[in-house]
C-alpha positions in Angstrom: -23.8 -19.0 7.7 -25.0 -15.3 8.4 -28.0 -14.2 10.5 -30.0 -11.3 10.6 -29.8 -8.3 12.6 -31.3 -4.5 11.2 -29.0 -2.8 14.3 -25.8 -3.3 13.1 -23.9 -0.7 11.5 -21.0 -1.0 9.2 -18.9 2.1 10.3 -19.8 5.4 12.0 -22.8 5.4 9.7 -21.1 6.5 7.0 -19.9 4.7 3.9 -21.3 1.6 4.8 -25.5 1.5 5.3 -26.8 -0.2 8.1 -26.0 -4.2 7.1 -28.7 -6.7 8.0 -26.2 -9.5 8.1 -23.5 -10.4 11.1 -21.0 -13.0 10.1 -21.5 -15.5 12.1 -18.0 -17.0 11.4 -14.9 -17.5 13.9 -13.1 -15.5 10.8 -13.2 -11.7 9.2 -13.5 -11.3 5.2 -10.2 -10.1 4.6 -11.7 -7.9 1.2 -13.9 -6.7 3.6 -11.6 -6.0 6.4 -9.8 -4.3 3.8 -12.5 -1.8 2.8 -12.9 -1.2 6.6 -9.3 -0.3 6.7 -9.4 2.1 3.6 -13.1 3.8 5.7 -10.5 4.3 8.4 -7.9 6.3 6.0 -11.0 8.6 4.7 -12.1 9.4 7.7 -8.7 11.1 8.3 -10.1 13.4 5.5 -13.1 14.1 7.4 -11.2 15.5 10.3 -11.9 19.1 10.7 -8.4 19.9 12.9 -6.5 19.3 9.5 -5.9 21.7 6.9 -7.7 21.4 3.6 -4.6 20.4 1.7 -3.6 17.3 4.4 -7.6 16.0 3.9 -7.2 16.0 -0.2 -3.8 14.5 0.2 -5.7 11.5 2.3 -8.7 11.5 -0.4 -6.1 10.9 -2.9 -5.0 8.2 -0.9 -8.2 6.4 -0.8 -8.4 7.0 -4.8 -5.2 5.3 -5.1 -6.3 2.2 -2.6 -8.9 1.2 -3.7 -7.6 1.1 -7.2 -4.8 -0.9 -6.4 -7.5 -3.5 -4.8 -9.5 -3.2 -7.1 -6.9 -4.7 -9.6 -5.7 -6.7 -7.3 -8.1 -8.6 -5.2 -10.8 -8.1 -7.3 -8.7 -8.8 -10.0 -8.2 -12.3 -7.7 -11.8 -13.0 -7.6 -11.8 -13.0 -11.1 -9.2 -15.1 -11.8 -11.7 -17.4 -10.0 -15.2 -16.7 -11.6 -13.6 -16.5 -14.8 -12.5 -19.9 -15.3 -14.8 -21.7 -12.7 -12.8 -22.3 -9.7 -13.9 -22.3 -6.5 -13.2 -20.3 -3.4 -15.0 -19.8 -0.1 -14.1 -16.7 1.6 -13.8 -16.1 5.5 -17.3 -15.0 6.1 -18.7 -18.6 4.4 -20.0 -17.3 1.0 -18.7 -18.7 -2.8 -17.1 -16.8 -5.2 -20.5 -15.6 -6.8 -22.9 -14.3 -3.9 -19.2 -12.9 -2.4 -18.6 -10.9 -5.7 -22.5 -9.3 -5.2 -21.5 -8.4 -1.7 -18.3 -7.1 -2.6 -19.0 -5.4 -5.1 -21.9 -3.9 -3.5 -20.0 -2.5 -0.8 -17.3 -1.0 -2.8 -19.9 1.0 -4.6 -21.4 2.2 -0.9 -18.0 3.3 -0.3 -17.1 5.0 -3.5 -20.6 6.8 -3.4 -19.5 8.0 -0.1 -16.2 9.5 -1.3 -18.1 11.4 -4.0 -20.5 12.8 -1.1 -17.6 13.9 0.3 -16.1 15.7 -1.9 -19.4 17.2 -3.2 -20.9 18.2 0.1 -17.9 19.1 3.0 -14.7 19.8 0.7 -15.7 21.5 -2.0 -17.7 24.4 -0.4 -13.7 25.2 0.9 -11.8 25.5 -2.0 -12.8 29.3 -2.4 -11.4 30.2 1.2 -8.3 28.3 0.8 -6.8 30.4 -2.2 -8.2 27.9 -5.8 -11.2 26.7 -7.0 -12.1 23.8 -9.5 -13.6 25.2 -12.8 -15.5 24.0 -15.3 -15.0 25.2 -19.1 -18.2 26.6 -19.1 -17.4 28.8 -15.7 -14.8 30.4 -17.1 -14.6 33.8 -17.9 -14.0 34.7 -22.0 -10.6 35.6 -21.7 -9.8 32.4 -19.8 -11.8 30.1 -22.2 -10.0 32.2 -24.8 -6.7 30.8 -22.6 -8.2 27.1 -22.4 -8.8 26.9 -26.1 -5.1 28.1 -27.0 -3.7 25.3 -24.9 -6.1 22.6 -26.3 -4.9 23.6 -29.9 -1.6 23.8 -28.8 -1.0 21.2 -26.5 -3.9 19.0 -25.8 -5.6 18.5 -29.4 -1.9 17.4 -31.3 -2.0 14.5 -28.6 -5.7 13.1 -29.2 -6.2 10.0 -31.5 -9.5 8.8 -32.0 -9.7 5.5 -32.3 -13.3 3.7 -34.1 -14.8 0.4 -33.8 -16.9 -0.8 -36.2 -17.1 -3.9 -38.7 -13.7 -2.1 -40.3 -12.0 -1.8 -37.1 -11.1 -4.2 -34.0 -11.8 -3.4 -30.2 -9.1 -0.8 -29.6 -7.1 -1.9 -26.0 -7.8 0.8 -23.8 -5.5 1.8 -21.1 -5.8 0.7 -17.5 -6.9 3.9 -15.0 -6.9 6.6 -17.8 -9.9 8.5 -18.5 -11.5 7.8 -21.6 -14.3 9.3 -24.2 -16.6 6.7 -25.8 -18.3 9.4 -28.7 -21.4 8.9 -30.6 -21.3 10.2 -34.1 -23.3 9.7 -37.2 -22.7 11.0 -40.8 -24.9 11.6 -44.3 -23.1 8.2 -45.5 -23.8 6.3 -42.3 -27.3 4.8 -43.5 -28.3 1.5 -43.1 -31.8 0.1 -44.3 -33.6 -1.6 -41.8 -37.0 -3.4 -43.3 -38.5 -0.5 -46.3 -36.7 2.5 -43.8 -33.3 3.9 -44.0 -32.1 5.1 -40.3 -28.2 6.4 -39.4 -25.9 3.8 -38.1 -24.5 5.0 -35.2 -20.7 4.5 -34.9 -18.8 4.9 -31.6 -15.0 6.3 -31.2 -13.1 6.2 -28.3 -10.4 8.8 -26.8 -8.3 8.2 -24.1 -6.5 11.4 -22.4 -2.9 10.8 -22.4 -1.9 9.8 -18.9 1.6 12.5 -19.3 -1.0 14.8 -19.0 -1.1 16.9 -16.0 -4.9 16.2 -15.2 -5.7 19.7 -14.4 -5.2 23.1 -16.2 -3.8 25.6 -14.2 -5.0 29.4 -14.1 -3.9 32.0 -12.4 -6.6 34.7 -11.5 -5.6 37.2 -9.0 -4.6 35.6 -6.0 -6.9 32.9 -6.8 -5.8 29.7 -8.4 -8.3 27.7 -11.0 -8.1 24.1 -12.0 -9.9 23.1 -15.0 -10.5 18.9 -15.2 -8.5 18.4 -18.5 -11.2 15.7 -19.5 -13.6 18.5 -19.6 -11.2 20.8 -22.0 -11.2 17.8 -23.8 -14.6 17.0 -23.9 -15.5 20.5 -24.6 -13.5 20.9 -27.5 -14.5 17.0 -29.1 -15.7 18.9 -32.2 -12.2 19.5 -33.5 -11.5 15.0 -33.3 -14.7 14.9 -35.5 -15.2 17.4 -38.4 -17.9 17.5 -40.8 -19.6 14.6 -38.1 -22.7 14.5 -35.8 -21.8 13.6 -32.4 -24.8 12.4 -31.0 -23.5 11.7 -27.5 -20.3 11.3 -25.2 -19.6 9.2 -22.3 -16.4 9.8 -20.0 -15.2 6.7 -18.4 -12.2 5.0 -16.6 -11.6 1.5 -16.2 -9.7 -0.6 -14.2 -8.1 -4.0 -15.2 -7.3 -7.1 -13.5 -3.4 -6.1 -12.5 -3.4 -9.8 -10.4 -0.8 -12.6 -11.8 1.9 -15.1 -11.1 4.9 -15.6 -13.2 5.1 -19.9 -14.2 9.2 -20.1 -13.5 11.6 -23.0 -13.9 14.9 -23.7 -14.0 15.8 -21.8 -16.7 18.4 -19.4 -17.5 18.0 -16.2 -15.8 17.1 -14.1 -18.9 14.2 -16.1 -19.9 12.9 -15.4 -16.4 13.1 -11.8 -16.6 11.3 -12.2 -20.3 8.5 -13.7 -18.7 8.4 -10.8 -16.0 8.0 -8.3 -19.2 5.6 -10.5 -20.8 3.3 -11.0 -17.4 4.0 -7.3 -17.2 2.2 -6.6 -20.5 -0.8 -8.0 -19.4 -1.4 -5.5 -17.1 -2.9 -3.7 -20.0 -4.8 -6.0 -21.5 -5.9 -7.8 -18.5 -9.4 -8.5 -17.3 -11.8 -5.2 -16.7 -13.4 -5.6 -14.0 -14.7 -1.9 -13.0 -15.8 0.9 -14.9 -16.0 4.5 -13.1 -18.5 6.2 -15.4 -20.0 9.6 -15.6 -23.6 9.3 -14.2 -25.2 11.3 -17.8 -23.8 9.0 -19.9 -25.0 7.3 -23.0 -26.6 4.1 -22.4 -26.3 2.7 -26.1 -22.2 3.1 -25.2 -22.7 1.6 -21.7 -24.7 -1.2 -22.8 -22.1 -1.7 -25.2 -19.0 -1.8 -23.0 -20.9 -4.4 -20.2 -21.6 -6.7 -22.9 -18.2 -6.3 -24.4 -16.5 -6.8 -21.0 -19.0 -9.3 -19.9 -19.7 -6.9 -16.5 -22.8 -5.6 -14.9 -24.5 -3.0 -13.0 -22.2 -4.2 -10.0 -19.0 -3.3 -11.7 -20.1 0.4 -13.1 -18.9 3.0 -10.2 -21.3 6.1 -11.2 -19.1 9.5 -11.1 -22.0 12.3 -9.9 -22.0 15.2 -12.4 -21.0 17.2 -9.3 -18.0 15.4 -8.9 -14.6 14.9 -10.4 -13.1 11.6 -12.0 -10.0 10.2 -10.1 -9.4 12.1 -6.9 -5.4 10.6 -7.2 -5.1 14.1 -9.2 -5.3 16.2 -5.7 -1.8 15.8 -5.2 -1.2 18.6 -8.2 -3.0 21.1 -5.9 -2.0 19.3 -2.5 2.3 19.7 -3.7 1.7 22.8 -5.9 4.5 25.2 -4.6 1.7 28.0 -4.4 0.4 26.2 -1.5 3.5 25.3 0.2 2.8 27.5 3.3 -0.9 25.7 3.6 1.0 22.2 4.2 2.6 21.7 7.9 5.8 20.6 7.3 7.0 17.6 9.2 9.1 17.8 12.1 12.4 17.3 11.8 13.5 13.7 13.0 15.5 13.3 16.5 18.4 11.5 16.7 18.3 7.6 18.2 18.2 7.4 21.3 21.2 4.2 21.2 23.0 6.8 18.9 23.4 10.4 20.3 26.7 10.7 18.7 25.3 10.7 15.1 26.6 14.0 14.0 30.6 13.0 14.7 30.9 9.4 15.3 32.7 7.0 13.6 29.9 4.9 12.5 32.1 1.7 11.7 33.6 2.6 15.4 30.4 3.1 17.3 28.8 -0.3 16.0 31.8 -2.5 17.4 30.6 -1.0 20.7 27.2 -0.8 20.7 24.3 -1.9 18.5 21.4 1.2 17.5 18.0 1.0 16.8 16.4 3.2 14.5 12.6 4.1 14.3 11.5 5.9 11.2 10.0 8.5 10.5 11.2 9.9 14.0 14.8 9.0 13.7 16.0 9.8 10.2 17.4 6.5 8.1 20.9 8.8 7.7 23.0 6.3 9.7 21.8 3.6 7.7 22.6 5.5 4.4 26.0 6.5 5.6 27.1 2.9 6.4 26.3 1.7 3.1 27.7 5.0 1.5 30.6 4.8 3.8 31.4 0.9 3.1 31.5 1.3 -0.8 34.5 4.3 -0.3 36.4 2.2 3.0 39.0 0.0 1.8 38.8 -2.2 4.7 35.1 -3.5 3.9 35.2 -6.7 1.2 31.8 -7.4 0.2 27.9 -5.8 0.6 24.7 -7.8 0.5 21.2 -6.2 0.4 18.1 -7.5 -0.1 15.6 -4.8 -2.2 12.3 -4.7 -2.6 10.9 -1.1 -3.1 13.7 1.5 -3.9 13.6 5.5 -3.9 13.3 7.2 -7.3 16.3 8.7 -6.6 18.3 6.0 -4.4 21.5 6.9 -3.0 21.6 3.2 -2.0 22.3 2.3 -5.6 24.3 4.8 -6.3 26.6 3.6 -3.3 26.5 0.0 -4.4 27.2 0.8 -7.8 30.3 3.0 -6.4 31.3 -0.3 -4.3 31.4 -2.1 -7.1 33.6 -0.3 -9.4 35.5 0.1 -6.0 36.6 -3.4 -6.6 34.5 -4.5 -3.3 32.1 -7.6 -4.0 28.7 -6.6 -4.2 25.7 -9.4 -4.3 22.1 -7.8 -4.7 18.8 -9.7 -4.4 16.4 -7.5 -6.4 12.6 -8.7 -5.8 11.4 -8.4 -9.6 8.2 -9.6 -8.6 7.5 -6.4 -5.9 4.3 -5.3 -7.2 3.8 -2.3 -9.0 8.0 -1.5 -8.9 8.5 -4.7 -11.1 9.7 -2.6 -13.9 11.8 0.0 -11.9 13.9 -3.5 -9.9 14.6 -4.8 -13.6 16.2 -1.9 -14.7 18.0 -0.9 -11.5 19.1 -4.6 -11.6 20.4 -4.5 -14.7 22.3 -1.4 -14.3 24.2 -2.2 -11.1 25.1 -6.0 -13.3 27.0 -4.2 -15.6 28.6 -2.4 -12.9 30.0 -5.3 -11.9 27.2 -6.1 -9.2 26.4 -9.8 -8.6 22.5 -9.4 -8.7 19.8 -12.2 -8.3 16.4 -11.7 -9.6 13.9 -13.1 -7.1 13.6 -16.6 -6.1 12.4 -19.3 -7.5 8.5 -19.1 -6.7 9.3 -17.0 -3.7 9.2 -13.4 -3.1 12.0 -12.2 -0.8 10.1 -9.7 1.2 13.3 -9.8 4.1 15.5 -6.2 4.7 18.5 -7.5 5.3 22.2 -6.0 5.2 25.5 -6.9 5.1 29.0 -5.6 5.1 32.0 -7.7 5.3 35.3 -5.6 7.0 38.6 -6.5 7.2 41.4 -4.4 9.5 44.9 -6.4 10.3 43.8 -9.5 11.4 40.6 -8.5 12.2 37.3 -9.3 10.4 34.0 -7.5 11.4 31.1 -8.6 10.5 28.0 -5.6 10.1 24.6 -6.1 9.9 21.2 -4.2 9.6 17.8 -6.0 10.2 14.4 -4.0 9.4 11.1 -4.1 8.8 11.0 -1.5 6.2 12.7 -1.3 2.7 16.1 0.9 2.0 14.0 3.4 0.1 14.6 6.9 1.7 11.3 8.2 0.5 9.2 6.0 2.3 11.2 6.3 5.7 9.8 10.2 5.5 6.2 8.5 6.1 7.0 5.2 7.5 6.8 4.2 10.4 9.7 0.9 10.6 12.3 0.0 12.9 15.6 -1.8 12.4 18.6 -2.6 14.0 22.3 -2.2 13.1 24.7 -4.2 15.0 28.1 -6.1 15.0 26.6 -8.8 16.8 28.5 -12.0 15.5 25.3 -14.0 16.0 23.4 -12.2 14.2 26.3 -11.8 12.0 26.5 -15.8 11.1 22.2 -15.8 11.3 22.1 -13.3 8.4 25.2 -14.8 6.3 23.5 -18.3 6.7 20.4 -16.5 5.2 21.9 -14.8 2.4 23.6 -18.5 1.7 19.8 -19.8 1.1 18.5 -16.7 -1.3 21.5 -17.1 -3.2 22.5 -20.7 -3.3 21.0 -23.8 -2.0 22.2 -24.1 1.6 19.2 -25.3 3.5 20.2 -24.2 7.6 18.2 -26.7 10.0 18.0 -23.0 12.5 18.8 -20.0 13.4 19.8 -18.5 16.7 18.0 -15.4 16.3 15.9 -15.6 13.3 12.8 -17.1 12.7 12.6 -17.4 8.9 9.8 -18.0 6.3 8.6 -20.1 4.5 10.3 -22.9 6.5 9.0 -21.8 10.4 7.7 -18.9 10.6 4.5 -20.0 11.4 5.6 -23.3 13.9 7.6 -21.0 15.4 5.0 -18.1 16.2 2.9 -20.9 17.1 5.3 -22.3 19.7 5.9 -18.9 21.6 1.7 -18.8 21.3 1.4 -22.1 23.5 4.6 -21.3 26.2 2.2 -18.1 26.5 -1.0 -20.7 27.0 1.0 -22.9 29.4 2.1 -20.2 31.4 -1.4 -19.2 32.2 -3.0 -22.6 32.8 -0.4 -22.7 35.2 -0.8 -19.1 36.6 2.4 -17.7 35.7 2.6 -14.3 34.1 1.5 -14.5 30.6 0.9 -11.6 27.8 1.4 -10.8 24.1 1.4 -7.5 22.5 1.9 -7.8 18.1 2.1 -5.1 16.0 1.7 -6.0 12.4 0.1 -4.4 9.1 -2.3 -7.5 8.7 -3.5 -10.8 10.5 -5.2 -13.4 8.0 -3.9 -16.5 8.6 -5.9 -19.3 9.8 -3.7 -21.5 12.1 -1.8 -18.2 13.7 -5.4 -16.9 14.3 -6.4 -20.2 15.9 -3.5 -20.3 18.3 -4.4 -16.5 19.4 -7.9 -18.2 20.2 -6.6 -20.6 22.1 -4.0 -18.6 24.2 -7.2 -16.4 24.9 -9.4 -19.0 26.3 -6.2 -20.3 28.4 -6.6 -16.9 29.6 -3.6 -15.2 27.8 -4.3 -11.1 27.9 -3.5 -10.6 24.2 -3.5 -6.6 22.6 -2.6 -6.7 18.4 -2.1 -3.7 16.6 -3.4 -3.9 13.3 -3.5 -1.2 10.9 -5.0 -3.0 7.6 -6.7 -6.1 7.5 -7.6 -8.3 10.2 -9.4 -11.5 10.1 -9.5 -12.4 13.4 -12.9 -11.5 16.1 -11.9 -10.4 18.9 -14.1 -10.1 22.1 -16.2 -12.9 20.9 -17.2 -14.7 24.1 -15.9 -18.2 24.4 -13.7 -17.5 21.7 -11.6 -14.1 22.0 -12.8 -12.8 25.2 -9.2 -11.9 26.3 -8.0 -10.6 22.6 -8.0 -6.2 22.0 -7.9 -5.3 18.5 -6.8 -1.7 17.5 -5.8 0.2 14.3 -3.7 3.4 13.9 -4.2 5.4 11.5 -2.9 8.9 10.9 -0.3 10.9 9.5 2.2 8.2 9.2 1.6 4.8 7.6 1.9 1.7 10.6 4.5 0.0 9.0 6.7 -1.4 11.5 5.9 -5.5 12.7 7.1 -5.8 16.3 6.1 -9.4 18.2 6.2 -9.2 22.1 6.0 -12.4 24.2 5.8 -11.7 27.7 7.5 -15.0 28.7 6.8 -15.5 32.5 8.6 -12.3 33.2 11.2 -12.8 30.7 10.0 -11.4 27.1 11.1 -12.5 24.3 10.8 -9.4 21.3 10.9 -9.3 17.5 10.8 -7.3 14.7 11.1 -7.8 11.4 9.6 -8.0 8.0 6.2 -10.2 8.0 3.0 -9.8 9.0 0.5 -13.0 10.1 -0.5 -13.5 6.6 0.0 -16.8 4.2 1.8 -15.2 2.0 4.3 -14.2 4.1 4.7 -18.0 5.8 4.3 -20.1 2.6 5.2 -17.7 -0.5 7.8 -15.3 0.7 10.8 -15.3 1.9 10.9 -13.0 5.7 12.7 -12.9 8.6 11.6 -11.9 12.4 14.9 -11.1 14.3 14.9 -11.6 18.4 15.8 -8.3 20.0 18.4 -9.3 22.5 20.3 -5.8 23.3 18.2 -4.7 26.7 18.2 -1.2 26.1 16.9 -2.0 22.2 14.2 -4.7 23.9 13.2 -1.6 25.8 12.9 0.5 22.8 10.8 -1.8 21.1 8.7 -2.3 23.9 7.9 1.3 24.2 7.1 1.6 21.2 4.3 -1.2 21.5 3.4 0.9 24.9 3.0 4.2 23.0 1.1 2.6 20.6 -1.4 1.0 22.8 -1.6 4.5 24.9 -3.0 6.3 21.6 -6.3 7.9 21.6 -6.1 10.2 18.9 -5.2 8.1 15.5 -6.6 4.7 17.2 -10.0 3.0 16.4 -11.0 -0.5 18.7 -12.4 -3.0 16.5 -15.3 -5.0 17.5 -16.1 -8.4 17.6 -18.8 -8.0 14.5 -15.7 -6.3 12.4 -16.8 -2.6 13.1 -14.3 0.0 13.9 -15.3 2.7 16.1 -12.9 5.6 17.3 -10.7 4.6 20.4 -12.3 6.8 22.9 -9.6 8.4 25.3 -11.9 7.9 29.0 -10.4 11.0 30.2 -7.1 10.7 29.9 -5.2 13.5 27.8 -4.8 13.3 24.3 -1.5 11.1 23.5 -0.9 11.1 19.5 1.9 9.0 19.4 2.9 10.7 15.8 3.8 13.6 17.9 5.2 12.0 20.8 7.9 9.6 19.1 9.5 12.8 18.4 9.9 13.3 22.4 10.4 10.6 23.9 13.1 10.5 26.5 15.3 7.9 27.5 13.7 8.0 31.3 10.2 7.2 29.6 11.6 4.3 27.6 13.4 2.1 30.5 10.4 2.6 32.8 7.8 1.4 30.0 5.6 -1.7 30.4 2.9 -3.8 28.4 2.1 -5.9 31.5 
């Protein structure tokens, strides 16, 4: 049920207009939440202390968000509308009033974006060494320039593709920008009652995506980007000769990139037959937005919302002033011209469990002590060399990884694939079904199989979301068992601008956990526990609820009491339910949520004792780290899972108990640092706003600068409680 009230605002008064609806439910939309979050990542554009370069790199960012959701969770929504099913979302409505609210709110946002760009960015693109050109602009000698490379380059690539009663619907590509053009011809007549009038006829042309979406000029010391739609779109003509084009309309849609994959027991090929098949349908699937240039032709709009069966909610309208797709500012944001404009990141300082990094034995220092490393501020180096090291030592006997996301160029796979042809057995779980790196898992797969790789391709309706390692090593008599636990995936890209943690240890407990967990992804054991692990989909959730009520019990009986989570999102129901409780037993409870989150806090009778902040900054919050204060005693994990359903019912994760004290510490500094931010943190309220964390007069503390000092002296004296 929602209620009225004209004060609220939706955030900073920005993308969002003043809503006269609060949610009167316990519960947060998560699509909604979501847009909040992806407010919170522009508004790191709008931050006047960062260069130029660093705010386009976070508008491309937002581009690339809220494309992803739309074809995902707008490709969801779909799934229901489209064939009648019925959903209620957190904030009470049904899938059709939700889609008009949803919808209607993505458009504020987009508009926004465009506003942006229009009115604060582009005004400095002259000062800061380029400028964005149209055709027209240019001087003759650079049109002269523009036109060689269209004949050359541009024109050779262009196929115009009609639809009329001779030809079909052509399948137009997902997030490409496309020309719908209006043409009539002397033999295009038609009668129509005693008159004859032309029969329009419409074309399409979609810009290759290989494309490099702008032109680059040099003038002077000036650089000049010309939009290649608008090279192409100036130079149409040439597509249609001895034809009329009577209008043009530039658009881009985005399909429905949301499906499952129906498995069985079936051979293992015919699964990876129905990954490519799903996979396919990616281009074909659902439209259900269409970014469109706001002086376009209506006969070719009305056209394309009756043939998608859309309306005026799904069309995005691209100002004139604007550009189409801001993904393409990282060509200008990574060109090398502007290399000295982008502040290089600091380089990473070593772990604080392992000073030694530069000459240690790594196999050596593990059997004595176990290291925690915290990306991006430690380097993922150690973790590399292990698995780099392992494949050459003929002491170690068999490597298991789990993989999920991989770096373009992994040295991870090049080291496994070395193990194997070492002789050593190698088992890797590839998740197939990791979205949007489906493709680039198969054929990484496949290529460490015929190495000689044993390699599993997901499992069974499960996604293995879990970042686990092993390494089996035998010296004498002596078998040592090595293990690394994360929250983030072996993918040495992402650990640049990730923030994770994991741990590497010899720990034989952890050691027999982790074996008995690769034993269920690749067989059929079925463990009744673990010592150290809480696992999903079996107790993740029974088990987080557990700790949840020892935290409520503690306070009813006035014992010290306390939880501190860091996660990426909070959605499910029953988690979010025992939070409630352990606040009205009068549990103090801080999250840390950088994306979505469901759950109200400060709602009196209901959350008074629950905090909610996002980070949000130069490094994406990636790390999940649970603290339980435990009468004194805390109990610590980290791991792979967020509080979501699908990581308790449809994937398999892991959460791994921190028991090394001087690792506990760690972790629990880290949660401190976090919660001491007042530079990248906004405090969510209890009607789902974020507002900007306001730092009361203490000094600024940007914990993506100070991770890179920390001392050991500041780490055993933290505290949450």
């Amino acid at each position: 049920m929602l209620v009225q009230d004209k004060n609220v605002s939706r955030f900073f008064g920005g993308a969002f207009k003043a809503n006269s609806y609060v949610e009167k439910s316990d519960y947060v939309s998560r699509d909604l939440s979501w847009l909040n979050f992806n407010n919170r990542v522009l508004d790191q554009a709008k931050k006047k202390n960062r260069s130029l370069f660093e705010r386009m790199k976070f508008m491309a960012i937002t581009a690339s968000n809220l494309d992803e959701f739309f074809m995902i969770r707008v490709g969801s929504l779909y799934n229901y509308l489209d064939y009648g099913r019925r959903r209620i979302d957190y904030s009470g409505l049904r899938e059709v009033p939700f889609r008009e609210k949803l919808l209607k709110e993505s458009k504020a946002f987009f508009q926004s974006v465009n506003d942006y760009y229009s009115n604060e960015l582009k005004p400095l693109f002259d000062s800061n060494g380029f400028r964005i050109k149209k055709v027209d602009e240019l001087t003759e000698e650079h049109k002269t320039t523009v036109r060689k490379y269209f004949e050359k380059t541009i024109y050779p690539m262009l196929t115009p593709m009609a639809y009329d009663s001779y030809h079909t619907f052509p399948v137009l590509m997902n997030n490409v920008a496309t020309f719908g053009v209006v043409t009539k011809s002397p033999g295009d007549m038609i009668a129509v009652g005693k008159r004859e009038k032309f029969n329009r006829k419409i074309s399409f042309v979609q810009i290759p995506p290989n494309l490099p979406k702008f032109y680059e000029i040099m003038d002077n010391d000036h650089l000049i980007f010309v939009p290649i739609e608008d090279i192409v779109g100036k130079y149409m003509e040439w597509l249609f000769r001895n034809v009329d084009i009577q209008g043009m309309c530039l658009f881009r849609l985005t399909r429905n990139g949301d499906f499952s994959v129906e498995e069985s027991d079936d051979i293992e090929a015919n699964f990876l037959e129905e990954m490519k098949r799903k996979l396919k349908t990616r281009k074909t699937g659902r439209v259900v937005r269409i970014e469109m240039s706001a002086s376009s032709n209506k006969w070719v709009l009305r056209l394309l919302k009756s043939r998608w069966d859309l309306d005026e909610n799904n069309i995005f309208w691209v100002p004139d002033e604007s550009i189409f797709d801001f993904t393409r500012f990282w060509q200008i944001v990574g060109h090398r011209h502007f290399n000295d404009r982008v502040p290089a990141p600091p380089e990473p300082i070593k772990p604080l469990s392992y000073p030694e990094l530069d000459t240690s034995d790594i196999f050596e220092v593990l059997k004595s002590k176990d290291i925690l490393l915290h990306s991006p501020y430690n380097s993922i180096e150690p973790l590399i060399h292990l698995i780099e090291k392992a494949s050459e030592d003929p002491d170690v006997l068999l490597i298991k990884l789990t993989v999920y996301r991989l770096a373009k160029e992994s040295r991870i796979i090049k080291a496994l694939n070395n193990a194997a042809e070492n002789g050593k057995h190698v088992s890797v779980l590839f998740e197939v079904k990791a979205r949007f790196d489906e493709e680039n898992n198969m054929k990484q797969a496949q290529l460490l199989q015929k190495a000689g790789c044993f390699v599993i391709y997901g499992i069974s309706r499960y996604k293995t979301h879990t970042k686990l390692l092993l390494i089996v090593r035998k010296q004498g008599r002596q078998i040592t068992s090595y293990v690394h636990m994360g929250s983030g995936n072996y993918n040495e890209d992402t650990s640049k601008i990730y923030s994770d943690i994991g741990i590497m240890s010899t720990n034989e407990v952890y050691a027999q956990d982790v074996s008995e967990f690769f034993n269920v992804i690749t067989g059929h054991s079925s463990p009744k526990s673990y010592q150290r692990l809480i696992t999903a989909p079996t107790e993740m959730r029974n088990k987080l609820i557990d700790l949840l009520a020892v935290e409520s019990q503690n306070a009813r009986k006035g014992r010290p009491s306390g939880v501190v989570i860091k996660i990426n999102s909070i959605q499910d129901q029953e988690v979010i339910d025992a939070l409630y409780e352990a606040s009205q037993q009068g549990v103090p409870i801080k999250l840390i949520v950088r994306g979505i989150c469901c759950l109200r806090p400060g709602r009196i009778g209901l959350s008074d004792n629950i905090e909610v902040y996002s980070i949000v900054g130069n490094y994406l919050e990636h790390s999940r780290i649970y603290y339980f204060h435990n009468n004194n005693d805390p109990k610590v994990y980290g791991g792979s899972a967020d509080i979501m359903v699908r990581s308790f019912d449809r994937r398999l994760e892991s959460l791994f108990l921190i028991s090394d004290e001087r690792l506990k510490q760690e972790a629990i500094n880290i949660l401190a640092y976090c919660l001491k931010d007042n530079h990248n943190s906004y405090t969510m309220l209890e009607d789902g706003r974020y507002v900007v964390k306001q730092a009361d007069g203490e000094p600024k503390f940007n914990i993506h600068q100070e991770f890179f000092k920390v001392t050991p002296e500041e780490v055993m004296s933290a505290k949450l409680f």
